[in-house]
N, CA and C atoms of all chains as a GROMACS GRO file, in nm:
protein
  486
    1UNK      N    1 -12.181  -8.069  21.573
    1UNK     CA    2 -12.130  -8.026  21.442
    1UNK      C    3 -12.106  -8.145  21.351
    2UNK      N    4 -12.104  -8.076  21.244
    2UNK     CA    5 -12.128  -8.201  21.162
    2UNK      C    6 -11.935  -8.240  21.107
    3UNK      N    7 -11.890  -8.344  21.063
    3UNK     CA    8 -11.794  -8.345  20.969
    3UNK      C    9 -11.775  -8.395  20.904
    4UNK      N   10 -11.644  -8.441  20.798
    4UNK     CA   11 -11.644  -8.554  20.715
    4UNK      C   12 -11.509  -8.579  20.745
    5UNK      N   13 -11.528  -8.677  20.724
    5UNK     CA   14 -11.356  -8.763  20.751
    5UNK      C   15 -11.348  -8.857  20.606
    6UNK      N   16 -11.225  -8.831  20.553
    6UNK     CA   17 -11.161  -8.905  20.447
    6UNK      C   18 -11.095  -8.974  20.494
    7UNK      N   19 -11.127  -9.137  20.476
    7UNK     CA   20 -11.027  -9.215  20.507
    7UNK      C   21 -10.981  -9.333  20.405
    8UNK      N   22 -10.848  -9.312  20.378
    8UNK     CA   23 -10.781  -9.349  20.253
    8UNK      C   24 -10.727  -9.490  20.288
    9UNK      N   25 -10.769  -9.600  20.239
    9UNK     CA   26 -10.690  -9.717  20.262
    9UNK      C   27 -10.655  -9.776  20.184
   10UNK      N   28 -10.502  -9.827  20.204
   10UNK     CA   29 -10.452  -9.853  20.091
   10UNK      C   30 -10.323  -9.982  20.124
   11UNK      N   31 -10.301 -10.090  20.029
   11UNK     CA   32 -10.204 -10.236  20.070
   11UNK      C   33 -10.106 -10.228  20.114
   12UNK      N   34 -10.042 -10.254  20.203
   12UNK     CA   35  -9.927 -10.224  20.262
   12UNK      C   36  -9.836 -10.248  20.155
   13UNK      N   37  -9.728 -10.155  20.172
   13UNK     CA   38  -9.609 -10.130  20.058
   13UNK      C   39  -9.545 -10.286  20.024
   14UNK      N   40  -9.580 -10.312  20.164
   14UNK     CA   41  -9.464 -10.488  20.153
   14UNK      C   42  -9.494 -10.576  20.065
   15UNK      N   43  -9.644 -10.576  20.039
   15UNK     CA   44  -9.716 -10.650  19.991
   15UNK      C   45  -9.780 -10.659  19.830
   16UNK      N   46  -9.789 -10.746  19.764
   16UNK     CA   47  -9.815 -10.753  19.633
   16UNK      C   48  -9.940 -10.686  19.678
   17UNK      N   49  -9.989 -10.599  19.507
   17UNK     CA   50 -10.156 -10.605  19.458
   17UNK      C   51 -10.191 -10.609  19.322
   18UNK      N   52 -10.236 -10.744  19.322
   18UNK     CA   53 -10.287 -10.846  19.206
   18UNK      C   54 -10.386 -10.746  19.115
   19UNK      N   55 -10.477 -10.654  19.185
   19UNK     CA   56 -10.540 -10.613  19.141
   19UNK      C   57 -10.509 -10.507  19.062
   20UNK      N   58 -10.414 -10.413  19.121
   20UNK     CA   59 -10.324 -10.330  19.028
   20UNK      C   60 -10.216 -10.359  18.917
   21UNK      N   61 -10.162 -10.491  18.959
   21UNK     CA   62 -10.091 -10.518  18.851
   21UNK      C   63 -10.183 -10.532  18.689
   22UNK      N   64 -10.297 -10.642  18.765
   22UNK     CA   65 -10.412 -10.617  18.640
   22UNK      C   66 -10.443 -10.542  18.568
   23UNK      N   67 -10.469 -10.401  18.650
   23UNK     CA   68 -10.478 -10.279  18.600
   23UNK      C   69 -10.361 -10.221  18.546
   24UNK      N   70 -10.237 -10.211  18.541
   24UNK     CA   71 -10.109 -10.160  18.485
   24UNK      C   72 -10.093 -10.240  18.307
   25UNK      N   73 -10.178 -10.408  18.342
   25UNK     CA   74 -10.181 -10.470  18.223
   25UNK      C   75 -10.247 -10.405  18.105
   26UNK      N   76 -10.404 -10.350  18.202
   26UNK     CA   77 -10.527 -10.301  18.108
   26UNK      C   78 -10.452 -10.189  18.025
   27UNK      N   79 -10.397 -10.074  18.120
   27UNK     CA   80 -10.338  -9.936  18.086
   27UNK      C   81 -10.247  -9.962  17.973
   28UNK      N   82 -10.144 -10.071  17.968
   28UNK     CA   83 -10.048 -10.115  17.875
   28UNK      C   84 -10.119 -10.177  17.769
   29UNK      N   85 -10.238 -10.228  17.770
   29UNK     CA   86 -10.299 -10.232  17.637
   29UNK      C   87 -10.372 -10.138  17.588
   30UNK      N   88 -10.381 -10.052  17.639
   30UNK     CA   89 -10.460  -9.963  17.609
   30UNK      C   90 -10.386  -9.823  17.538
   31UNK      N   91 -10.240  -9.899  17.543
   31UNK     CA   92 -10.126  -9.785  17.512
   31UNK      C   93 -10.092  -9.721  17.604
   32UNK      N   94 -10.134  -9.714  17.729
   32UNK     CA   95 -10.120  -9.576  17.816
   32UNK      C   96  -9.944  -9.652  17.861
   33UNK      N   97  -9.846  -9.605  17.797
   33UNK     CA   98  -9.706  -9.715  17.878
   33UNK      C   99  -9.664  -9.676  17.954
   34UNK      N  100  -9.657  -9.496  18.057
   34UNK     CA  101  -9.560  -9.435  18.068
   34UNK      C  102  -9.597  -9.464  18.259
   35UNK      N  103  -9.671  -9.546  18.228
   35UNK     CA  104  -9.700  -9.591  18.420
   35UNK      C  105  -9.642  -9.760  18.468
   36UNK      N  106  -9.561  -9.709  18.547
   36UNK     CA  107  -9.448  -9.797  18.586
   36UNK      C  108  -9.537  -9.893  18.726
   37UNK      N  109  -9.605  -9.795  18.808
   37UNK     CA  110  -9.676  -9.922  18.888
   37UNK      C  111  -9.809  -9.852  18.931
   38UNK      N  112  -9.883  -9.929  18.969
   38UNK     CA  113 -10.052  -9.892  19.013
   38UNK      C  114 -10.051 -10.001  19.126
   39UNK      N  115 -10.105  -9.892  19.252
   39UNK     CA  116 -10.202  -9.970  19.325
   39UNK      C  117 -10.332  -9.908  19.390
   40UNK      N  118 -10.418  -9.958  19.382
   40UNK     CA  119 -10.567  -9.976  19.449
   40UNK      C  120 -10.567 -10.020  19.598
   41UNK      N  121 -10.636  -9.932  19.629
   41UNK     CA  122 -10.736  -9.908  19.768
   41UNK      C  123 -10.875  -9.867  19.753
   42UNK      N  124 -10.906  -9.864  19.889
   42UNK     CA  125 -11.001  -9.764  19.900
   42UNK      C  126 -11.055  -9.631  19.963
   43UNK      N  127 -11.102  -9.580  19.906
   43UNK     CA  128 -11.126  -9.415  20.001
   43UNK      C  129 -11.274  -9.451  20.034
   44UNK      N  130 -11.287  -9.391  20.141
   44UNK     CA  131 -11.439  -9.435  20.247
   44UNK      C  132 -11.445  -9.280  20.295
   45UNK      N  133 -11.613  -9.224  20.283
   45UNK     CA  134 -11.608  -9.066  20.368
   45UNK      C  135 -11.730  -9.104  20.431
   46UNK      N  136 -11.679  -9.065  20.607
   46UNK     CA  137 -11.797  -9.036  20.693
   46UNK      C  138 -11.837  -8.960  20.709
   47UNK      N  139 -11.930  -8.902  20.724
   47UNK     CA  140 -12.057  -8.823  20.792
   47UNK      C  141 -12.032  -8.819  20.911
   48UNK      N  142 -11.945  -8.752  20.995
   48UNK     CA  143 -11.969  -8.785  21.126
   48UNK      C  144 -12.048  -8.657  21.222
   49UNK      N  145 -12.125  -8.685  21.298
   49UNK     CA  146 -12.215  -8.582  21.411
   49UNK      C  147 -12.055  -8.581  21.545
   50UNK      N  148 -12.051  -8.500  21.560
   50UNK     CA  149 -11.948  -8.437  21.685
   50UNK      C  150 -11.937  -8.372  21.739
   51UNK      N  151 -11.865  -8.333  21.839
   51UNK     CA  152 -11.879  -8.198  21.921
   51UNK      C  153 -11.737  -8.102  21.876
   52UNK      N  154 -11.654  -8.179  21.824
   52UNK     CA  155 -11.548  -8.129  21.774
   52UNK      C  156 -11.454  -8.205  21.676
   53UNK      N  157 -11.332  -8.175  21.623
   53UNK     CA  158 -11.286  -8.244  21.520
   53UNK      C  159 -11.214  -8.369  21.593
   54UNK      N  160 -11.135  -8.296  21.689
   54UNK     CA  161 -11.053  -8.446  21.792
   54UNK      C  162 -11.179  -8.537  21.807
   55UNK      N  163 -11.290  -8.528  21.851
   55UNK     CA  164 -11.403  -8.652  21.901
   55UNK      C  165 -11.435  -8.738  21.766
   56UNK      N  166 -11.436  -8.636  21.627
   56UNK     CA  167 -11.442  -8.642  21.494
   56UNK      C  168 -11.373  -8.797  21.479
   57UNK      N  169 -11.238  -8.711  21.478
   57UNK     CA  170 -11.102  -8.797  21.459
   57UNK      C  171 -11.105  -8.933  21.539
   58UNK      N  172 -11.152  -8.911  21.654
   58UNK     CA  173 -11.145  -9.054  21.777
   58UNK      C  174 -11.246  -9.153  21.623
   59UNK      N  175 -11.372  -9.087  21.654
   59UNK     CA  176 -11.502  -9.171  21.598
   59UNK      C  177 -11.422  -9.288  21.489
   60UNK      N  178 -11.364  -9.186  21.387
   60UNK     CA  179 -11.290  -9.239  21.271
   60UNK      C  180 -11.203  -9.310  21.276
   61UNK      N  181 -11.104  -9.325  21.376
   61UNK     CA  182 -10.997  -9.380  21.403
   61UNK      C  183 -11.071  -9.504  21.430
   62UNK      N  184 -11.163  -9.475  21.530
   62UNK     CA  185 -11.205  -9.648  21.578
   62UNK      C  186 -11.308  -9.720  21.477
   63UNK      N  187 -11.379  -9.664  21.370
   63UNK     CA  188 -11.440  -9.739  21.307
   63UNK      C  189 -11.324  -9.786  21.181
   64UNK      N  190 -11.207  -9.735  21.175
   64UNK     CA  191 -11.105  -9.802  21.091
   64UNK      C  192 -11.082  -9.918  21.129
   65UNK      N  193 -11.019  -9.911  21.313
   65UNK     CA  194 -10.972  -9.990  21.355
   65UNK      C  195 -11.035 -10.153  21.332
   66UNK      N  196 -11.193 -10.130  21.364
   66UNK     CA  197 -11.282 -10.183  21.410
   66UNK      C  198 -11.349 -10.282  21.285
   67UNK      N  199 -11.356 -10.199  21.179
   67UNK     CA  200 -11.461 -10.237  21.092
   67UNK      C  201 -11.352 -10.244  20.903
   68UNK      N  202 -11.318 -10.072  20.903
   68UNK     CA  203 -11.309 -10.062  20.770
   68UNK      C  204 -11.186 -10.084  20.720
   69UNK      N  205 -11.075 -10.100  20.816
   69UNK     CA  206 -10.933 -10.123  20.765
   69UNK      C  207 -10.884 -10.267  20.826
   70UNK      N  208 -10.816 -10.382  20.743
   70UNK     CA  209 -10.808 -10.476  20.823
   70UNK      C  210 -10.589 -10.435  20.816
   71UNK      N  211 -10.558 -10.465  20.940
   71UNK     CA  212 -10.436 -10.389  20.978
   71UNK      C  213 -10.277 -10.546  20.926
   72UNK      N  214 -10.367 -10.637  20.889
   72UNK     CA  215 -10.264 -10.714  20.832
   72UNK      C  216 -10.244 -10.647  20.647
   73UNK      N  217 -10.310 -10.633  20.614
   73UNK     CA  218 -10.281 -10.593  20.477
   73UNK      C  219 -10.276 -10.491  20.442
   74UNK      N  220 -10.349 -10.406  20.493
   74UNK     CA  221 -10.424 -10.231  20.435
   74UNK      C  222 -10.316 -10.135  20.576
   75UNK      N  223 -10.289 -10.028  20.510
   75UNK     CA  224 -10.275  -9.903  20.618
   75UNK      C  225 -10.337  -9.792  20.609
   76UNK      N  226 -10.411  -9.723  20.650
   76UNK     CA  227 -10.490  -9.575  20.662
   76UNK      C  228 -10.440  -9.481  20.714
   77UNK      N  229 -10.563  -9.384  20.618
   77UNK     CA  230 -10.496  -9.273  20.661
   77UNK      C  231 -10.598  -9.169  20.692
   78UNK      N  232 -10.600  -9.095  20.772
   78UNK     CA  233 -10.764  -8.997  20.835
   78UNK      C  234 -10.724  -8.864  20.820
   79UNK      N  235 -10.813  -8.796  20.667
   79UNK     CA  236 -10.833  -8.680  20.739
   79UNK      C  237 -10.948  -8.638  20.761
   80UNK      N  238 -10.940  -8.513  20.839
   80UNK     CA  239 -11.104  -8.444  20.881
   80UNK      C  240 -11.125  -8.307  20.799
   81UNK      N  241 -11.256  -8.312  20.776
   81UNK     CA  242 -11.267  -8.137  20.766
   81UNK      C  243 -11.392  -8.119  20.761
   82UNK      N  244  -8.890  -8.758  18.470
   82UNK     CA  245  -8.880  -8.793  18.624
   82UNK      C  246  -9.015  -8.840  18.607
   83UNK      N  247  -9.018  -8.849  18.769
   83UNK     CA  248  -9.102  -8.980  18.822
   83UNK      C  249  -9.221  -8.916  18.900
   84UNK      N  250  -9.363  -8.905  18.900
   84UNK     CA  251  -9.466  -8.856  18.947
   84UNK      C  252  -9.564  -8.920  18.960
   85UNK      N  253  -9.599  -8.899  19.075
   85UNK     CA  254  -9.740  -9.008  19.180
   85UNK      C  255  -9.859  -8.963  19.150
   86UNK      N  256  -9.971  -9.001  19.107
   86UNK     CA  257 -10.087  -8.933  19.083
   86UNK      C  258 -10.196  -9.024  19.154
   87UNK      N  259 -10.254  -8.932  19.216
   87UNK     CA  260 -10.356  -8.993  19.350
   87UNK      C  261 -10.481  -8.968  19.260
   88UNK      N  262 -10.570  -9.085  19.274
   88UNK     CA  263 -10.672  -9.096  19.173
   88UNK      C  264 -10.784  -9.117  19.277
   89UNK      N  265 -10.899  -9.037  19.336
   89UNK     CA  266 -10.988  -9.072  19.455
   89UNK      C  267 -11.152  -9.093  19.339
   90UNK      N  268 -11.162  -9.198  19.348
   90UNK     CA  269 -11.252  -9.232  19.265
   90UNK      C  270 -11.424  -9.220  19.335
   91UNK      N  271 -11.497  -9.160  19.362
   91UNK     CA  272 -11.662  -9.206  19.420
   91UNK      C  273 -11.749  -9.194  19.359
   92UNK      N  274 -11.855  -9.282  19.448
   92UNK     CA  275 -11.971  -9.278  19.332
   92UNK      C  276 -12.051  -9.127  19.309
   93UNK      N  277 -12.137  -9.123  19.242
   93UNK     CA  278 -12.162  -8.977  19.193
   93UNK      C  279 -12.293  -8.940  19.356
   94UNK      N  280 -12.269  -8.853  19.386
   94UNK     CA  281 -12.359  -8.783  19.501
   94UNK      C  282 -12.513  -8.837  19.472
   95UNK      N  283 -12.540  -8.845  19.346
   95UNK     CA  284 -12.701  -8.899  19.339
   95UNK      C  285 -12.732  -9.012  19.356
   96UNK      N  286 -12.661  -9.093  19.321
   96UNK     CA  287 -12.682  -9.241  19.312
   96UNK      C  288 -12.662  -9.254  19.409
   97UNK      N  289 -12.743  -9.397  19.488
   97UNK     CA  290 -12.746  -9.485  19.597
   97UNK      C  291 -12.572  -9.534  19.592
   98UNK      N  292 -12.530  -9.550  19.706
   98UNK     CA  293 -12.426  -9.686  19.782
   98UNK      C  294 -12.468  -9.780  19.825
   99UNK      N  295 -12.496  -9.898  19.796
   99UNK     CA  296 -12.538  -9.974  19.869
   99UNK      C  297 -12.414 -10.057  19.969
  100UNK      N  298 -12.275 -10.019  19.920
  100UNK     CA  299 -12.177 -10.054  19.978
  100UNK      C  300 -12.157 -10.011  20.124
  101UNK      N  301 -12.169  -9.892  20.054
  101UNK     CA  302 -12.182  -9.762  20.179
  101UNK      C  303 -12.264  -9.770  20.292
  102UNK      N  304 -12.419  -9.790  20.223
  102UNK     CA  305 -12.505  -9.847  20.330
  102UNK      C  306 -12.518  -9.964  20.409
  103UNK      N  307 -12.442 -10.039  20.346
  103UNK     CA  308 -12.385 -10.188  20.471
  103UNK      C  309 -12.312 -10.134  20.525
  104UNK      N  310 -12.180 -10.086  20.534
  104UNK     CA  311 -12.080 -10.024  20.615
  104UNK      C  312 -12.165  -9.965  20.726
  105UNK      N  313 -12.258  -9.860  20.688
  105UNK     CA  314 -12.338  -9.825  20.801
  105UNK      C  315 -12.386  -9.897  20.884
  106UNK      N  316 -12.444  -9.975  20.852
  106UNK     CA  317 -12.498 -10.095  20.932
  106UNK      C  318 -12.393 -10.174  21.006
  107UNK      N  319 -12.326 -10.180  20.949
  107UNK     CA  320 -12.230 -10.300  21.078
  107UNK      C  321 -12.140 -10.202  21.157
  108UNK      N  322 -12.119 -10.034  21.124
  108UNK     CA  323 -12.070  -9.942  21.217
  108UNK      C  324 -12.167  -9.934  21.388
  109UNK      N  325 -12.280  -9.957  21.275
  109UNK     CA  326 -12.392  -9.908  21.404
  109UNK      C  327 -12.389 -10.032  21.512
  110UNK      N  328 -12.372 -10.136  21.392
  110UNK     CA  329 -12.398 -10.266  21.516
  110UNK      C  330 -12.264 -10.262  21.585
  111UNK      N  331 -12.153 -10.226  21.533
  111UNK     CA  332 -12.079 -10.220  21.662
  111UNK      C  333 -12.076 -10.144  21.737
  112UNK      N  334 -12.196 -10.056  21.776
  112UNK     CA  335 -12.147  -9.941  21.855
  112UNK      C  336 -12.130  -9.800  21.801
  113UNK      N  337 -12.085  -9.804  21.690
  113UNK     CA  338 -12.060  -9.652  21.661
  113UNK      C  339 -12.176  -9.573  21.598
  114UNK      N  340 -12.206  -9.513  21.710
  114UNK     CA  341 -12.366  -9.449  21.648
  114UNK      C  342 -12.333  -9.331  21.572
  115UNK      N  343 -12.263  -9.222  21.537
  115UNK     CA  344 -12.252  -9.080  21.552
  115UNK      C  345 -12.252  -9.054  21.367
  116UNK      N  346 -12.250  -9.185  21.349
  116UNK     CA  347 -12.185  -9.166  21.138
  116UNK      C  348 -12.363  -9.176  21.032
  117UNK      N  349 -12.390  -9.019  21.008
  117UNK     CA  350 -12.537  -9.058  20.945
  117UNK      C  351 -12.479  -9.065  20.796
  118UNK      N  352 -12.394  -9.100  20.752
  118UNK     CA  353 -12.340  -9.149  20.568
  118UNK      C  354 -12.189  -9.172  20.580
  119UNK      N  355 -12.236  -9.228  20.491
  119UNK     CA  356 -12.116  -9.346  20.443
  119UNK      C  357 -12.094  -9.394  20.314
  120UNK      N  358 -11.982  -9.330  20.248
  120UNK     CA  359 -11.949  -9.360  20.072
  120UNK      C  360 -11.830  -9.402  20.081
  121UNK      N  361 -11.852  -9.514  19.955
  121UNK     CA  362 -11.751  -9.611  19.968
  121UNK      C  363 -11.656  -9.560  19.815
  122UNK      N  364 -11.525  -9.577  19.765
  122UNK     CA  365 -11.485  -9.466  19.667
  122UNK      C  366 -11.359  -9.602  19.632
  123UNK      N  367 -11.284  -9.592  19.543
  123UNK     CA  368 -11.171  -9.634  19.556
  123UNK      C  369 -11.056  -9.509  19.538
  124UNK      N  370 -10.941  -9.583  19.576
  124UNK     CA  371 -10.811  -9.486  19.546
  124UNK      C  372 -10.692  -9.551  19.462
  125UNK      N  373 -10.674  -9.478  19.381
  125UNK     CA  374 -10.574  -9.512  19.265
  125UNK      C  375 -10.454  -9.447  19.294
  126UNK      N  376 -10.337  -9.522  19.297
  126UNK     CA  377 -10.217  -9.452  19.300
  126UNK      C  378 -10.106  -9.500  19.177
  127UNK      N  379 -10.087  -9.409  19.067
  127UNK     CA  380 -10.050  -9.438  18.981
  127UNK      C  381  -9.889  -9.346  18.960
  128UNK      N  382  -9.800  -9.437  18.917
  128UNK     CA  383  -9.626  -9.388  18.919
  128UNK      C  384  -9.636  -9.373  18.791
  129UNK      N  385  -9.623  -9.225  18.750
  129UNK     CA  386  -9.568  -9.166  18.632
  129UNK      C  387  -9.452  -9.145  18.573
  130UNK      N  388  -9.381  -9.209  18.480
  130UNK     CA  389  -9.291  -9.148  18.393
  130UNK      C  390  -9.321  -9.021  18.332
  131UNK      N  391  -9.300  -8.890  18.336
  131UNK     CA  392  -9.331  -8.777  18.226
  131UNK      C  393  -9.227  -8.654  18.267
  132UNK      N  394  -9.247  -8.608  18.178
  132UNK     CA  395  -9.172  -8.506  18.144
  132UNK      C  396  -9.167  -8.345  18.244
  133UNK      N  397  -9.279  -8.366  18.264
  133UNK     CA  398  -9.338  -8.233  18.347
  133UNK      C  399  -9.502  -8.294  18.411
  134UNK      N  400  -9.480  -8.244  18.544
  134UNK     CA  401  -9.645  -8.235  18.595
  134UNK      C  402  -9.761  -8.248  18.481
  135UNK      N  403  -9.786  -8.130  18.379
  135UNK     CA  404  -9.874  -8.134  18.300
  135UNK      C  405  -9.895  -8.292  18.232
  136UNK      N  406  -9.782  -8.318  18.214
  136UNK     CA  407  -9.767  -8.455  18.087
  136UNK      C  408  -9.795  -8.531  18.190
  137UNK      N  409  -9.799  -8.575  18.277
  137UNK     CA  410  -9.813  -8.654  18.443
  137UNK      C  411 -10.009  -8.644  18.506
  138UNK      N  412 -10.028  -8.523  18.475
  138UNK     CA  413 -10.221  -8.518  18.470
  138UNK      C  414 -10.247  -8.567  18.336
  139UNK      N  415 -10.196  -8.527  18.210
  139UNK     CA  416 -10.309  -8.546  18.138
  139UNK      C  417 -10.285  -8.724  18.102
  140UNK      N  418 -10.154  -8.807  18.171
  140UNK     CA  419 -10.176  -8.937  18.172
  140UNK      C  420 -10.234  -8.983  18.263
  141UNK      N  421 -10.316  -8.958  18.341
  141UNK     CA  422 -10.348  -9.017  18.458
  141UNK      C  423 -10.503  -8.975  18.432
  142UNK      N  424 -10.537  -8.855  18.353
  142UNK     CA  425 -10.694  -8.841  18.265
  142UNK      C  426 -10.721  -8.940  18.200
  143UNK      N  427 -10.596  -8.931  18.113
  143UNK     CA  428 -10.610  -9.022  18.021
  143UNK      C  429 -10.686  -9.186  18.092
  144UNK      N  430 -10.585  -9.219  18.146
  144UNK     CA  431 -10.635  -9.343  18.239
  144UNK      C  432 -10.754  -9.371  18.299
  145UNK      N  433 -10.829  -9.265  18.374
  145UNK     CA  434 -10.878  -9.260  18.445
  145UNK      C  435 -11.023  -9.278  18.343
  146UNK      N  436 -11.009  -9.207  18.250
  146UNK     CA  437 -11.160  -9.160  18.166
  146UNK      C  438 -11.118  -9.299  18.082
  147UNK      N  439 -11.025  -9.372  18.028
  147UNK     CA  440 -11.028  -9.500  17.926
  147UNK      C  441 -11.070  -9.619  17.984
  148UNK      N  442 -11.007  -9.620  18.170
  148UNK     CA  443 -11.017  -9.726  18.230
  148UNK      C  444 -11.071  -9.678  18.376
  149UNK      N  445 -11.007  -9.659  18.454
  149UNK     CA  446 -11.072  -9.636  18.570
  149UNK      C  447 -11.201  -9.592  18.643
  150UNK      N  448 -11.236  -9.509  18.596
  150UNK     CA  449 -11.352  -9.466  18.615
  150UNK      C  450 -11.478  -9.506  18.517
  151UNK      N  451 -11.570  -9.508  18.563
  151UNK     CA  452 -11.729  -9.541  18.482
  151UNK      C  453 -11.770  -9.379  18.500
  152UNK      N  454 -11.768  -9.296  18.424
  152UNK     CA  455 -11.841  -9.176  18.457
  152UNK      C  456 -11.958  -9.180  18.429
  153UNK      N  457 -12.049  -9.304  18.408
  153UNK     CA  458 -12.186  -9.288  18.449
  153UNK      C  459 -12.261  -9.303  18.551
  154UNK      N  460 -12.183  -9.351  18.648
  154UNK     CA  461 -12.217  -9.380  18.772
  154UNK      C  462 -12.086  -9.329  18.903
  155UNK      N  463 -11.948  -9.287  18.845
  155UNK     CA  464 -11.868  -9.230  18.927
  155UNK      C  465 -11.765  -9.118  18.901
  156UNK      N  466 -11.738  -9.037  18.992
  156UNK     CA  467 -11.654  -8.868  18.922
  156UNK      C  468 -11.508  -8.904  19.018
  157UNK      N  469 -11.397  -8.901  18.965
  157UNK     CA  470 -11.283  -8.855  18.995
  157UNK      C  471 -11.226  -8.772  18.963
  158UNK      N  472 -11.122  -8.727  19.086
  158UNK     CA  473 -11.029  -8.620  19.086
  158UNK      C  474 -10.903  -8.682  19.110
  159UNK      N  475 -10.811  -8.617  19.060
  159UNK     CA  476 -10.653  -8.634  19.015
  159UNK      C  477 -10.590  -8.521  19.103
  160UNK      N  478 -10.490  -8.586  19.147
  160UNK     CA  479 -10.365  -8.503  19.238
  160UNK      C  480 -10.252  -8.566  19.221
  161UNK      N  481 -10.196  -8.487  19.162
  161UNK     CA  482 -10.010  -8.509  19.127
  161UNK      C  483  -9.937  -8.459  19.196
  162UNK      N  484  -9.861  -8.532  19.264
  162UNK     CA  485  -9.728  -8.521  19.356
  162UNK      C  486  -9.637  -8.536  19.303
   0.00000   0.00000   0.00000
């Protein structure tokens, strides 16, 4: 069976993001004022082939682990459907 | 009050990833065979000042269509918490 897994990654709370603050700058010139903070991640969707959603879920979990989330800065989040 | 608006940004279904398609590639080389696609997206999380939900989407449109998004090459959707 086929699925997709959404996996949302995004800077750990503790941690500054330079890149959003940038963006909160752009929004404030742009007039938009009424946004107090922005941060950026990324969302990643697999394609995954499975026999079920748990094997789904394993697949996803470990190519986070592995590849698409690095666990000092970023935290994720998996869903399936 | 105060409202979170989840901004999942990807590229449009027609267009190539080429982001996406490296990700594939170094999934496979480690091992993880089972993933036939892979789209790479960002995620926006933006803290609203507004008045009501409504006033809370249509700033985070606003944003999204002035700055965030390229809608010639990518479609987002908005979710307010």
């Amino acid at each position: 069976m086929n699925f997709i897994a959404e996996i949302k990654i995004m800077p750990l709370k503790e941690l500054l993001d330079p890149q959003g603050k940038a963006v909160m700058g752009g929004l404030s010139n742009l007039g938009i004022k009424n946004i107090d903070d922005v941060r950026i991640g990324k969302h990643i969707q697999l394609n995954i082939e499975a026999a079920n959603k748990e094997e789904a879920k394993k697949i996803a979990e470990e190519a986070s682990q592995k590849l698409l989330a690095n666990p000092v800065m970023e935290e994720y989040m998996i869903l399936i459907s």
